[in-house]
TIRO-2110 file (N, C-alpha, C; in Angstrom, 1 decimal):
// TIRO-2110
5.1, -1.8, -6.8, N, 1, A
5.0, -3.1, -7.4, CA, 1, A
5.6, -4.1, -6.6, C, 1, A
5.4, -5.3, -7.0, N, 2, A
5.7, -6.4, -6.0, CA, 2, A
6.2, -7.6, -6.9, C, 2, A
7.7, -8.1, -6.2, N, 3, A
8.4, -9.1, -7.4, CA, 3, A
8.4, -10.3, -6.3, C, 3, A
8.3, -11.0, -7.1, N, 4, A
8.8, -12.5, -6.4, CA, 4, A
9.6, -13.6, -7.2, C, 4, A
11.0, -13.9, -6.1, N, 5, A
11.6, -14.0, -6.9, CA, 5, A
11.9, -15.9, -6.2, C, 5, A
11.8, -17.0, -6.5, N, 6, A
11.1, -18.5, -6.3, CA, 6, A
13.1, -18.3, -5.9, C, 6, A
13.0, -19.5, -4.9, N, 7, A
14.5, -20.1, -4.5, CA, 7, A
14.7, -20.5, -5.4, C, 7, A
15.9, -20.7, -5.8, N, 8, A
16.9, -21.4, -6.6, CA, 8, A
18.7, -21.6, -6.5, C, 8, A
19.2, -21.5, -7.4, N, 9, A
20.7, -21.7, -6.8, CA, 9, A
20.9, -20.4, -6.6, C, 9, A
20.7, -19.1, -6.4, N, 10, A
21.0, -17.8, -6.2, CA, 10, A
20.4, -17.6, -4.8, C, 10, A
19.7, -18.4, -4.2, N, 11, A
18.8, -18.1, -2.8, CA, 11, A
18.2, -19.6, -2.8, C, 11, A
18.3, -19.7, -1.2, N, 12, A
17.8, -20.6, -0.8, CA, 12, A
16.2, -20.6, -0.4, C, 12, A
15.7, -19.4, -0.1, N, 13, A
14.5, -19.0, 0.1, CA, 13, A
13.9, -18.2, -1.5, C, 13, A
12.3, -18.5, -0.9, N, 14, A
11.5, -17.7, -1.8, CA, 14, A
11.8, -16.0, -1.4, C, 14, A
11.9, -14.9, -2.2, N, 15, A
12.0, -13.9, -1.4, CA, 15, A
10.8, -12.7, -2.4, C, 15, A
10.3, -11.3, -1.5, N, 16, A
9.3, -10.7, -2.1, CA, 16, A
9.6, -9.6, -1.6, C, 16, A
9.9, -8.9, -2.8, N, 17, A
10.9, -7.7, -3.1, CA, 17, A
9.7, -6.4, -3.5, C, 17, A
9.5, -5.7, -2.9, N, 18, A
8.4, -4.5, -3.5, CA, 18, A
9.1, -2.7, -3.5, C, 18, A
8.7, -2.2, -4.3, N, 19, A
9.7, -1.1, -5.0, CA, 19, A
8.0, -0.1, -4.4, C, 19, A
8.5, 0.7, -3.7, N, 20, A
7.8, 1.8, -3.3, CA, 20, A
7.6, 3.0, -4.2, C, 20, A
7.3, 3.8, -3.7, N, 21, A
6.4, 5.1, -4.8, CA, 21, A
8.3, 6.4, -4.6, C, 21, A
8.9, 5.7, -3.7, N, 22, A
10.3, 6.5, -3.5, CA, 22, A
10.7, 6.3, -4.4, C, 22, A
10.9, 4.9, -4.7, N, 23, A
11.8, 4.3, -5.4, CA, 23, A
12.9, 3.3, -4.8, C, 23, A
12.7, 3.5, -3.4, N, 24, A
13.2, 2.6, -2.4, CA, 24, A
12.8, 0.5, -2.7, C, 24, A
13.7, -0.1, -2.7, N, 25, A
13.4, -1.6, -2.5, CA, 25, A
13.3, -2.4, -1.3, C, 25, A
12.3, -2.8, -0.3, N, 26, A
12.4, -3.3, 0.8, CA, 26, A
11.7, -5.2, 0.4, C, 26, A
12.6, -5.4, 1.3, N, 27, A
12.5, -7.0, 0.9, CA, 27, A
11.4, -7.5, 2.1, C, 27, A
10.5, -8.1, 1.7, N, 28, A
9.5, -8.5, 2.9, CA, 28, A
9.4, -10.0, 3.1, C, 28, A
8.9, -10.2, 4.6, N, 29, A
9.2, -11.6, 4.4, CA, 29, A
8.0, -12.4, 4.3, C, 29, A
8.5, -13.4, 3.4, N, 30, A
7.0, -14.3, 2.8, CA, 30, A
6.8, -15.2, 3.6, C, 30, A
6.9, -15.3, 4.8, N, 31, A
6.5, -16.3, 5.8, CA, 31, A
4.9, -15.5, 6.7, C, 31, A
5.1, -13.8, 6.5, N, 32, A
4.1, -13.4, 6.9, CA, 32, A
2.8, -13.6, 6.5, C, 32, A
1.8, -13.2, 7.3, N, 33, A
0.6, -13.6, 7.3, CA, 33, A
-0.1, -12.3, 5.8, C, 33, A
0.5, -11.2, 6.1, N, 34, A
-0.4, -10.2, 5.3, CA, 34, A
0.1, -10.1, 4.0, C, 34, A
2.1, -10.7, 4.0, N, 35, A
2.6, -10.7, 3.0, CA, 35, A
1.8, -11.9, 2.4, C, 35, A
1.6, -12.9, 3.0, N, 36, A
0.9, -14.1, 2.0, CA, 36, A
-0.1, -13.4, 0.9, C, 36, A
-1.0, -12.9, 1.8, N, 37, A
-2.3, -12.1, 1.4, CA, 37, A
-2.0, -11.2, 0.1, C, 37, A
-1.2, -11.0, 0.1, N, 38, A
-0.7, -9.8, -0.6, CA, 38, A
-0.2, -10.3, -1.8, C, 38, A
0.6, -11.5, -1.5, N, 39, A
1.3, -12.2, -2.7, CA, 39, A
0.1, -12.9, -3.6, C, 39, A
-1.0, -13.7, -3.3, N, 40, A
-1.9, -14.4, -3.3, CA, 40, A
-3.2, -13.5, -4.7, C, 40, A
-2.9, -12.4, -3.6, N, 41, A
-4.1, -10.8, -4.6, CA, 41, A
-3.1, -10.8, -5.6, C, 41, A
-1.8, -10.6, -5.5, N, 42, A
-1.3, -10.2, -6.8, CA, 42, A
-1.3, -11.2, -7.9, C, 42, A
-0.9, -12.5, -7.5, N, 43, A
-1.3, -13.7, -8.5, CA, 43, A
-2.6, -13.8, -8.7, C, 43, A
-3.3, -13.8, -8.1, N, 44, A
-4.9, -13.9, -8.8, CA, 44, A
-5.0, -12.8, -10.0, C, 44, A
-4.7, -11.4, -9.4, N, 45, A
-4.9, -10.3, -10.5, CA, 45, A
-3.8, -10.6, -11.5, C, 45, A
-3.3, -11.1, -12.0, N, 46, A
-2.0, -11.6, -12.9, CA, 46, A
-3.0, -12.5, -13.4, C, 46, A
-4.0, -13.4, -13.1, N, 47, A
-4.4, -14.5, -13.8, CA, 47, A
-5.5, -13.9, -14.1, C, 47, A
-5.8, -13.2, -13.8, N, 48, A
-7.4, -12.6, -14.4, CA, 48, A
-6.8, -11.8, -15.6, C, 48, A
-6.1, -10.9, -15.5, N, 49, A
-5.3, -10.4, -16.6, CA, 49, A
-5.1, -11.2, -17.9, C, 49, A
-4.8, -12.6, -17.8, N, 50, A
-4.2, -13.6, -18.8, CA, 50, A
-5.5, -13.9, -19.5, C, 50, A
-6.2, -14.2, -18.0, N, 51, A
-7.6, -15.4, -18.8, CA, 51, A
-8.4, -14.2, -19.6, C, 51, A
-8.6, -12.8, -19.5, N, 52, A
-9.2, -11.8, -20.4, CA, 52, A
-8.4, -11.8, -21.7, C, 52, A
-7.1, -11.9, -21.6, N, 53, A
-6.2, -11.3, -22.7, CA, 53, A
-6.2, -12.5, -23.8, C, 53, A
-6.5, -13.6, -23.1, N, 54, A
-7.4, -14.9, -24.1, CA, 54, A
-8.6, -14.9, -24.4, C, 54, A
-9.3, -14.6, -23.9, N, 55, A
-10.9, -14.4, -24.3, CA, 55, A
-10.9, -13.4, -25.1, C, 55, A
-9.9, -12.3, -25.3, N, 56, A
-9.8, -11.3, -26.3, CA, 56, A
-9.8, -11.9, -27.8, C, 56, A
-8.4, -12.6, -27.8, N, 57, A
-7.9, -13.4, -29.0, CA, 57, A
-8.8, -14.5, -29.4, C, 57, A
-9.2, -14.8, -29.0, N, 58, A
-10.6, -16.2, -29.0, CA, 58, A
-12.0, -15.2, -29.9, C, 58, A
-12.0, -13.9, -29.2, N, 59, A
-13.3, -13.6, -30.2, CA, 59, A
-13.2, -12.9, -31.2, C, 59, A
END
C-alpha cells in the first residue's frame, strides 16, 4: 500500500511512505518521476472508488 503524508508542521516536505508485502516501510521520494506516476494511479483509483460509491447511494 502507499501513504502520503502532505507537509505540514511535522515535515517540511510531502513524503510517500509504501508498506511492502514484508511488512517492511520504505519512504520514497516524491520528486521522482515513476514515484509521481505512481502517486497520481493511486489518486485517480481513490476517486473512481468515491464517484461509484456515489452513484451507488444515488440509485
Amino acid at each position: 500500500s502507499i501513504k502520503l503524508v502532505p507537509e505540514g508542521p511535522h515535515c517540511t516536505e510531502t513524503e510517500v511512505i509504501a508498506s511492502l508485502t514484508s511488512g517492511a516501510h520504505v519512504c520514497l521520494n516524491p520528486e521522482s518521476p515513476w514515484v509521481k506516476k505512481l502517486v497520481q494511479f493511486v489518486l485517480e483509483k481513490q476517486l473512481q472508488k468515491k464517484k461509484a460509491a456515489a452513484a451507488e447511494k444515488q440509485a
